[in-house]
VEXDREN-2710 file (C-alpha; in Angstrom, 1 decimal):
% VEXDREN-2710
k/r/px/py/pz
1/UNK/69.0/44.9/70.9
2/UNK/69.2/45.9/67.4
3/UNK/71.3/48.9/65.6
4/UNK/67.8/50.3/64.9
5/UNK/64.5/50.9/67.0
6/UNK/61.7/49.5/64.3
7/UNK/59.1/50.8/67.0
8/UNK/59.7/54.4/66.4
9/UNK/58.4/53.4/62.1
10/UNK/56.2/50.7/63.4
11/UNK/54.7/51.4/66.9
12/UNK/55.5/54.9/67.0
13/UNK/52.4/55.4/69.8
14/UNK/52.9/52.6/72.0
15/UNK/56.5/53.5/72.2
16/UNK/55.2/57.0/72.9
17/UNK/53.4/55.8/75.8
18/UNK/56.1/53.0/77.5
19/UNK/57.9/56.4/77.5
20/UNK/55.7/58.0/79.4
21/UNK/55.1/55.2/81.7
22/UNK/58.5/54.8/82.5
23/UNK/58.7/58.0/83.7
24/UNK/55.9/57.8/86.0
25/UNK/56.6/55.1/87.5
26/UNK/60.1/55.6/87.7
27/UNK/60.9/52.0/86.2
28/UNK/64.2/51.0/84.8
29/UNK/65.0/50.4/81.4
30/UNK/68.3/49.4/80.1
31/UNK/68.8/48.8/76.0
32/UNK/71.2/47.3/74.0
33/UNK/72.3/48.7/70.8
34/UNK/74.8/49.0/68.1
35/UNK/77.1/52.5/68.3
36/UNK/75.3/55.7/67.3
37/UNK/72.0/54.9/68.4
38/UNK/70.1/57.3/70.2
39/UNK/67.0/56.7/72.1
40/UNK/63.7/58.7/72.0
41/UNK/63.3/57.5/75.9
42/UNK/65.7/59.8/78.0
43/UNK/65.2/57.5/81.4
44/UNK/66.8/54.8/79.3
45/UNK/70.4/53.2/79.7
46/UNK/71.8/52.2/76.9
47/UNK/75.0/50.7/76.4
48/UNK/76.5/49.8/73.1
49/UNK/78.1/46.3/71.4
50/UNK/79.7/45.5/68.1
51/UNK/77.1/45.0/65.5
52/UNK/77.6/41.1/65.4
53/UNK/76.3/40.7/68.9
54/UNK/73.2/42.2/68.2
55/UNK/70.5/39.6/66.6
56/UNK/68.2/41.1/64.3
57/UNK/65.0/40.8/66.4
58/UNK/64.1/42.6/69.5
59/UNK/64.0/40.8/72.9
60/UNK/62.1/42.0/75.9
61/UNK/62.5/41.1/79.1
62/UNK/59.5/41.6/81.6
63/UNK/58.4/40.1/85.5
64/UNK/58.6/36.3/84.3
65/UNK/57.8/37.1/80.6
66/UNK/60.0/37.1/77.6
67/UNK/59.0/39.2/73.8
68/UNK/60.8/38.3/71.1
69/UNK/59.4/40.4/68.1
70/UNK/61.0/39.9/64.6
71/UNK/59.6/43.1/62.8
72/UNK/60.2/41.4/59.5
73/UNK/56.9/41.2/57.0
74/UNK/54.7/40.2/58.8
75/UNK/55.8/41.4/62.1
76/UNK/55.8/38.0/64.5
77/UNK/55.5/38.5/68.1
78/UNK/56.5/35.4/70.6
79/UNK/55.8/35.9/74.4
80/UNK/56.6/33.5/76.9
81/UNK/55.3/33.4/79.9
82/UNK/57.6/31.2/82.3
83/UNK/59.9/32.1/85.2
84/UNK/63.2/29.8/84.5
85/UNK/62.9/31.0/81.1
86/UNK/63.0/34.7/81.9
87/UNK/65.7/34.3/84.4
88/UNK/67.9/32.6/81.6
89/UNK/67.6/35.8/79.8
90/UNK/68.3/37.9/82.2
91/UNK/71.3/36.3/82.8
92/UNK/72.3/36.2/79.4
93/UNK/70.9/40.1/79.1
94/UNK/73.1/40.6/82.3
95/UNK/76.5/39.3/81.0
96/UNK/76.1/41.1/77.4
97/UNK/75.3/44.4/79.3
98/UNK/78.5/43.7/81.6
99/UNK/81.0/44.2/78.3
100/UNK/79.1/46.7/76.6
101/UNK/80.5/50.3/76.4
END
């Protein structure tokens, strides 16, 4: 989570089409973001944290992957592919989402 979504001014058409996805298939998403945001996805839950909990890049979690995208010049994307790894984060994902508001 971020207080901003930088795919709306970078990705704006991929975001455009996760969105659409997600409704399709009816898969759950669940964001966390600073206070005031407000998501272009509708299906989305999004729960809110104090602006010190949320690290400046974005972190996906995914089946047994994990995106980290830091959309800083030049926007770096790491994906990691590995099943303990994605479970961590879930957990940690999990327990964030837990005392957000």
């Amino acid at each position: 989570g971020t207080s901003t979504d930088p795919y709306v001014e970078y990705l704006p058409l991929a975001l455009e089409r996760f969105i659409v996805e997600s409704k399709r298939y009816k898969f759950e998403t669940k964001l966390l973001f600073a206070k005031g945001f407000k998501s272009p996805n509708e299906t989305a839950k999004i729960k809110f944290l104090p602006e010190e909990y949320l690290p400046p890049v974005r972190t996906m979690i995914y089946a047994n992957r994990v995106a980290i995208v830091n959309f800083s010049q030049p926007v770096t994307t790491i994906i990691i592919e590995d099943k303990e790894i994605a479970e961590s984060y879930k957990k940690q994902f999990n327990a964030l989402w837990k005392i957000a508001k």
